[in-house]
N, C-alpha and C positions, 0 to 999 in steps of 0.2 A: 681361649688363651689370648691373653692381651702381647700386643708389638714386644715388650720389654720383657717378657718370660718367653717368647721365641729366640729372642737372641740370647738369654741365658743358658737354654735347651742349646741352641746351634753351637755357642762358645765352647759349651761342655761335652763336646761331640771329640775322640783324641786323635782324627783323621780331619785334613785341612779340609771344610768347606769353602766353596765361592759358588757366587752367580753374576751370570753373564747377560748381557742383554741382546737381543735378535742378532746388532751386528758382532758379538761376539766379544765383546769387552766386559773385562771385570768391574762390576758395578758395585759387589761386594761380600765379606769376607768372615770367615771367624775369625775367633782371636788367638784359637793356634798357628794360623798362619801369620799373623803378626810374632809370635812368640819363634816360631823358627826363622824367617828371616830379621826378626831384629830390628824393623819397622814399624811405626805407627801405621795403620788404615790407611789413611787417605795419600801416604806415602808411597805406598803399595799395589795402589789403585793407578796412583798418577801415571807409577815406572811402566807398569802393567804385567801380566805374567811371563812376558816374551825374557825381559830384564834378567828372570832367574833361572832360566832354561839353558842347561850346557849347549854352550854354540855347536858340536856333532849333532846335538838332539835336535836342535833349532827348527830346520828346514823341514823334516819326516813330519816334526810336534807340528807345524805350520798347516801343514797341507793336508792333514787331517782332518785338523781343528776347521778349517776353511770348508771340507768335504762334508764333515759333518752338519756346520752353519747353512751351507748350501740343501741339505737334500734333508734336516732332520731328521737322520739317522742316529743312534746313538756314537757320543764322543769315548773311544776306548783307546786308552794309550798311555805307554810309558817311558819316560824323562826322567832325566836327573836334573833336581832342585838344589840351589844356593843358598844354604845357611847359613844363619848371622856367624859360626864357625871359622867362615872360609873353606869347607869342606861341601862336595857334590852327594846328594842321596839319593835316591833311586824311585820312584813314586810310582805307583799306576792308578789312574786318573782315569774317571768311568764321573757321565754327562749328559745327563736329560732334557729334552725341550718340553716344551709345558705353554698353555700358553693363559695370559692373566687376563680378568674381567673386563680389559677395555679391547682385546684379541689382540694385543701383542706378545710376540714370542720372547721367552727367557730361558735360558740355559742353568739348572744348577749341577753342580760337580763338586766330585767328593777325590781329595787327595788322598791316597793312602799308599805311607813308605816302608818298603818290599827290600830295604837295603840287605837285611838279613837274609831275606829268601835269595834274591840275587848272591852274596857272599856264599852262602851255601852250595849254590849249582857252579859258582865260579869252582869251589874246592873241591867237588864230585869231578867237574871237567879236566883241572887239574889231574889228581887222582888216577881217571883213566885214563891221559896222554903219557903221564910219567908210567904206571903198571905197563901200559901197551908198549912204549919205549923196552920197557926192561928186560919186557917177556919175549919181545923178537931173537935180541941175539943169542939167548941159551936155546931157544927154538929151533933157529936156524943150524947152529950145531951141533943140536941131537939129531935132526932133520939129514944131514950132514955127514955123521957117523954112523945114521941106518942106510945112509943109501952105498958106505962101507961095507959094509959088514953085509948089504945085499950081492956083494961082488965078491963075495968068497963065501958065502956058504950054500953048499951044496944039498945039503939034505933039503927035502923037499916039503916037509913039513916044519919044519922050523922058518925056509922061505916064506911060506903063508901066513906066519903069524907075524913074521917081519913084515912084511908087504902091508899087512893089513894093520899095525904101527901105524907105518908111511903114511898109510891113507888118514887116520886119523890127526896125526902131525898136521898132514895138508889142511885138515877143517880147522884146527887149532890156529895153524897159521894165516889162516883166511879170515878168523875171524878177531885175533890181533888186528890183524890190516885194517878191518871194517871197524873196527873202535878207532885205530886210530886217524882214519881218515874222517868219522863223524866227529870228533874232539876238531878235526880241524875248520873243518867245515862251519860248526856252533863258536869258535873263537873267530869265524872270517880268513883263517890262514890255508885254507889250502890252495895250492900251488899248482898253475897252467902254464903250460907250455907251447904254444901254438906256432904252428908249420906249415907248411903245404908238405900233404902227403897222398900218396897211391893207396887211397879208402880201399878200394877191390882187390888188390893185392894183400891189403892190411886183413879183410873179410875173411880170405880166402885161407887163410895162414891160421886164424883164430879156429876155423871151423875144421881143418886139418888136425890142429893138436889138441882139441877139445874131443875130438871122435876117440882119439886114443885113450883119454882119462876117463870117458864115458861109454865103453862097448856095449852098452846094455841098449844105445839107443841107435838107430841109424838117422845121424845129421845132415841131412840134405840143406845142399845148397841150392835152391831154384832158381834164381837171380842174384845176378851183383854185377851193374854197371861198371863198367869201364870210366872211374872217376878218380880224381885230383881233387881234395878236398884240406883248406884250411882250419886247424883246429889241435887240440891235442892228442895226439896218436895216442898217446897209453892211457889217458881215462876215455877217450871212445871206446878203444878194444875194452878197457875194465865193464862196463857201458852192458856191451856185447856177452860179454862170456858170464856176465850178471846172468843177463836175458836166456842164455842159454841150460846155465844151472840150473835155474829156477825152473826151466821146461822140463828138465829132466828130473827134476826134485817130485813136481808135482803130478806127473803122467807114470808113475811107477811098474803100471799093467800094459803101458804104448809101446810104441818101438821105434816110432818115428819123431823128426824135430826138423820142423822144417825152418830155413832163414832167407829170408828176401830183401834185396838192396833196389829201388829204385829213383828216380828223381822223378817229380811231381810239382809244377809248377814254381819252378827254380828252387824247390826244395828236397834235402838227403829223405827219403823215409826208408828206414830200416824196421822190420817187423819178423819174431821169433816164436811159430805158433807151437803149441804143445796139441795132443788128444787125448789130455788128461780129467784131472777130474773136476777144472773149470772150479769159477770162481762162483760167489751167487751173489747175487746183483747187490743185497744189501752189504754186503762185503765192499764191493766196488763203491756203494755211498759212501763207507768209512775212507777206503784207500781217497779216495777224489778229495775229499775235504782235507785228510790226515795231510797230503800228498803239498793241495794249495794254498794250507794256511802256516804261516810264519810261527803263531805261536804252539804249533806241534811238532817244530823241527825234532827238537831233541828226541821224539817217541819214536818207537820203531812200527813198522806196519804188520798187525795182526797175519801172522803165520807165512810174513813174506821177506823178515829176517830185514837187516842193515842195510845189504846189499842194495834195494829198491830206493831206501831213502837217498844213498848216495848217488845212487846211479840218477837218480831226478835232478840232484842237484846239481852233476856234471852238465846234464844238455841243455840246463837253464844260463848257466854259465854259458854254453853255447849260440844263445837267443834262440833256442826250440823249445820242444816239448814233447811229454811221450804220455800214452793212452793204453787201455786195456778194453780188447774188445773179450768174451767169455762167455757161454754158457755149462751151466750147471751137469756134469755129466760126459760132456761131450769135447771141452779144452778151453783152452784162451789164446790169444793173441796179443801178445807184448809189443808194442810199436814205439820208436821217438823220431822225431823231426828234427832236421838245422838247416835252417837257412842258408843256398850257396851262396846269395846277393842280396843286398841293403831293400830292403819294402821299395816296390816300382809298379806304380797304377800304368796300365797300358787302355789308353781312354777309346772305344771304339766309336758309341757315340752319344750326342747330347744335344737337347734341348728343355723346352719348358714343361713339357710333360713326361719325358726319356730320360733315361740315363745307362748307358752299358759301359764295363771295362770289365778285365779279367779278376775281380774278385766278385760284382755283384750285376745286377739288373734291378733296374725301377722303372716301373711303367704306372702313372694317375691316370684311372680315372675319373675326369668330371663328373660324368652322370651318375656315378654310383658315390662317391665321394672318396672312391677306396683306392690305396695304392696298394700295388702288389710289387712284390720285390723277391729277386732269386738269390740267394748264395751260393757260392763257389767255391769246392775245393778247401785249402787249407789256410785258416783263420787265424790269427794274431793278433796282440792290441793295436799295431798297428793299423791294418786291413778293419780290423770291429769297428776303431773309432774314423776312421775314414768313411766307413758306408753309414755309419751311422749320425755323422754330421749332413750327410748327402740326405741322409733319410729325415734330418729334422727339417731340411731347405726346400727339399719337393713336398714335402706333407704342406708347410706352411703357404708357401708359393702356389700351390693348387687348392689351397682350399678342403683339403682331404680330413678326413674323420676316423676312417678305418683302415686297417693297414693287413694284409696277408701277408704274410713274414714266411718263407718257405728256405728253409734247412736241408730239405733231403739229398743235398747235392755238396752238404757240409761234410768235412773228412776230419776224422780227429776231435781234438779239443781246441779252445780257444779261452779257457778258462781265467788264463792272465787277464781277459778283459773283462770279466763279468763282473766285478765290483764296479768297476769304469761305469759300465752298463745299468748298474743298479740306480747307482747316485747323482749319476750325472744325463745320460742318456735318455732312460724312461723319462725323468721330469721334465725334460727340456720336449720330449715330442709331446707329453700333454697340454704345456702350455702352449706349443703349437699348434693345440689342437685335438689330438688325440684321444678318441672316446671308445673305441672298440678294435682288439688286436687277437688274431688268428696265427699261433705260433706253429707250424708244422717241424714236428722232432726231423731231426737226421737219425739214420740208423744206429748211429755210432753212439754209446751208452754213456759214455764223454763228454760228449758235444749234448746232448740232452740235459745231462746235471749244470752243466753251464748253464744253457737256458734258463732251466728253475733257478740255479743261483742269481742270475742276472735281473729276478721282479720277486729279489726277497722283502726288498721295501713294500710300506702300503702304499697305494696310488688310488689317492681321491678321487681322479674324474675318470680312469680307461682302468675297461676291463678286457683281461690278458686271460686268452684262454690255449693249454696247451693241447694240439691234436697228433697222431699217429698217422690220421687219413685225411689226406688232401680234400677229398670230397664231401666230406662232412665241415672241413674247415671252411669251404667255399661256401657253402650252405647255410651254415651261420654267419658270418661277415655279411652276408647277400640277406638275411632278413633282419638283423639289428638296423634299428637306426634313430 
């Protein structure tokens, strides 16, 4: 196929093409995309694609598009586009690098406008803020009038079936709430209120009137510091009594619910275990992914109901995070994290070969070529990409090849930084060098999926191997070379 019937093929394509060139500029176009904005080619080219991108979209589109150019990962993303109109459309925009006979890289990308689909989930969302609106207040006053009519009648079996209305009401209206706090949440409007409040007193209150709605279980309180804590009082508690439901929901043959409040390196962690019937690990792949990726806000999590989604959503809001430790059979453990104080490296000590503070340790050595590094406790993108800038400066500066990467001392997740990690972190330690990596899991099933998400990229020159057992990590790093 000759030049002049590829561009006939591309022109006749009804979703906008373009191609980019390495540094990421449009080099050139079909002729739909001339026909929706209303431009000649080389007009279009000149402006560049930034010109028709709604300035909201602008900054997110940018640092993508850049992330992508950087790390040749696939470009996936969506914007709204200026047509010759004057009206904004909606586009989602998917970007391959490729690279051409003389080995320079090139980007093509294919536009395709989702205005519809978007209009669509706008009018679903609609939809269920207005229902949930409507549904509350005849809810609340039938809710209202049974708990009447629980105060005057006597007979005892007509009480029971009232009672057990009630109860039902309550799920009914729980789960009103939960529609309508995800309708707010997927529009950006729900609304925080932050305080300084008496967390342990706040604990202590929650697990009190929860014992009475739930007698089937005995909720133990094991721990709850004595703390003052900034944030919003009633979606924490909502947060908590989440975590607490769902313990009881899914231990149905247990009897016990235990709740722990502690602080862990200037951080809240609260954790709500069950001895239920436990979650199974490839469960937990979905919840981890469903949980960290933006484009599955709107779904709910397989058999864990609304409540989880939103409740993630509130301690994000927070600047923390929350985790599921679980085994099959035997229960789970529900955890999240908030930060009492802004990220603060406490530097113990340092040199050319050294490095300690309280999130990590790096020690090179020379003779073997290998740096070995410990992590600490609990991880954030702040905390990742701090050690991990440390880790691209002592790999380079010492000359080092192989690197023992040691986790078991990791708590939780860190997963906000694992894209970081993928596209920006791995390639910068192989050009520094980086030929051979010994990743040792933490126990935490969390902090694991991180890991693998964080070398979902391919990496040309190091090879990244993940271990369970320190000893056998050490043993391989110790004969590659």
């Amino acid at each position: 196929m000759n030049q002049n019937s590829s561009q006939i093929t591309i022109d006749a394509i009804p979703q906008q093409v373009w191609v980019a060139n390495q540094d990421g500029r449009i080099v050139d176009i079909n002729a739909k995309v001339s026909i929706d904005f209303g431009l000649k080619k080389h007009e279009i080219i000149e402006k560049g694609w930034a010109s028709f991108v709604h300035p909201q979209d602008l900054e997110d589109s940018l640092d993508i598009w850049h992330s992508s150019i950087n790390s040749g990962k696939e470009y996936v993303n969506e914007f709204r586009l200026l047509f010759a109109d004057g009206h904004y459309y909606w586009h989602l925009a998917r970007a391959t690098c490729s690279v051409d006979q003389e080995g320079k890289a090139f980007w093509v990308g294919i536009n395709t406008n989702i205005s519809e689909q978007k209009q669509n989930e706008f009018i679903k969302e609609e939809f269920i803020s207005v229902a949930s609106h409507e549904l509350k207040t005849p809810l609340t006053t039938i809710k209202g009038y049974n708990q009447l009519l629980s105060r005057v009648i006597k007979d005892p079996s007509s009480l029971s079936y009232l009672n057990r209305s009630l109860e039902q009401l309550g799920r009914l209206e729980k789960l009103v709430g939960d529609l309508m706090d995800v309708s707010k949440i997927n529009a950006g409007k729900m609304s925080f209120s932050y305080e300084k409040f008496d967390f342990s007193e706040s604990l202590q209150n929650i697990v009190s009137g929860l014992q009475y709605i739930y007698p089937s279980h005995n909720i133990i309180l094991r721990s709850a510091s004595d703390l003052y804590i900034s944030g919003d009082k009633f979606r924490i508690e909502q947060v908590i009594q989440n975590f607490i439901s769902n313990a009881v929901k899914y231990s149905p043959k247990a009897t016990e619910i235990e709740v722990n409040a502690k602080t862990e390196m200037s951080n809240l962690v609260v954790s709500v275990q069950d001895f239920g019937i436990g979650i199974k690990r490839e469960a937990l792949n979905k919840l981890f992914e469903r949980y960290y990726r933006a484009d599955n806000a709107a779904t709910k999590f397989e058999g864990l109901g609304l409540g989880l989604y939103i409740s993630a959503d509130i301690i994000k809001r927070h600047g923390g995070s929350f985790w599921i430790e679980s085994e099959l059979g035997k229960g789970s453990t529900f955890f999240f994290k908030i930060p009492l104080q802004p990220f603060h490296v406490v530097q113990v000590e340092s040199r050319g070969d050294y490095y300690k503070d309280n999130y990590l340790e790096i020690s090179c050595n020379n003779t073997e070529r290998t740096m070995y590094v410990d992590w600490y406790g609990h991880q954030d993108m702040y905390s990742v990409q701090h050690g991990g800038k440390l880790m691209i400066d002592y790999l380079s500066r010492n000359n080092c090849s192989k690197v023992f990467n040691d986790n078991r001392k990791v708590l939780g997740t860190w997963s906000e930084a694992s894209d970081w990690a993928a596209e920006v972190w791995l390639p910068k330690m192989e050009k520094a060098g980086l030929l051979y990596f010994a990743w040792i899991f933490s126990e935490s099933i969390f902090s694991q999926l991180s890991a693998i998400k964080s070398v979902e990229n391919e990496h040309k020159n190091a090879e990244i191997r993940f271990f369970s057992d320190a000893a056998e990590a050490s043993k391989w790093i110790l004969q590659v070379s």
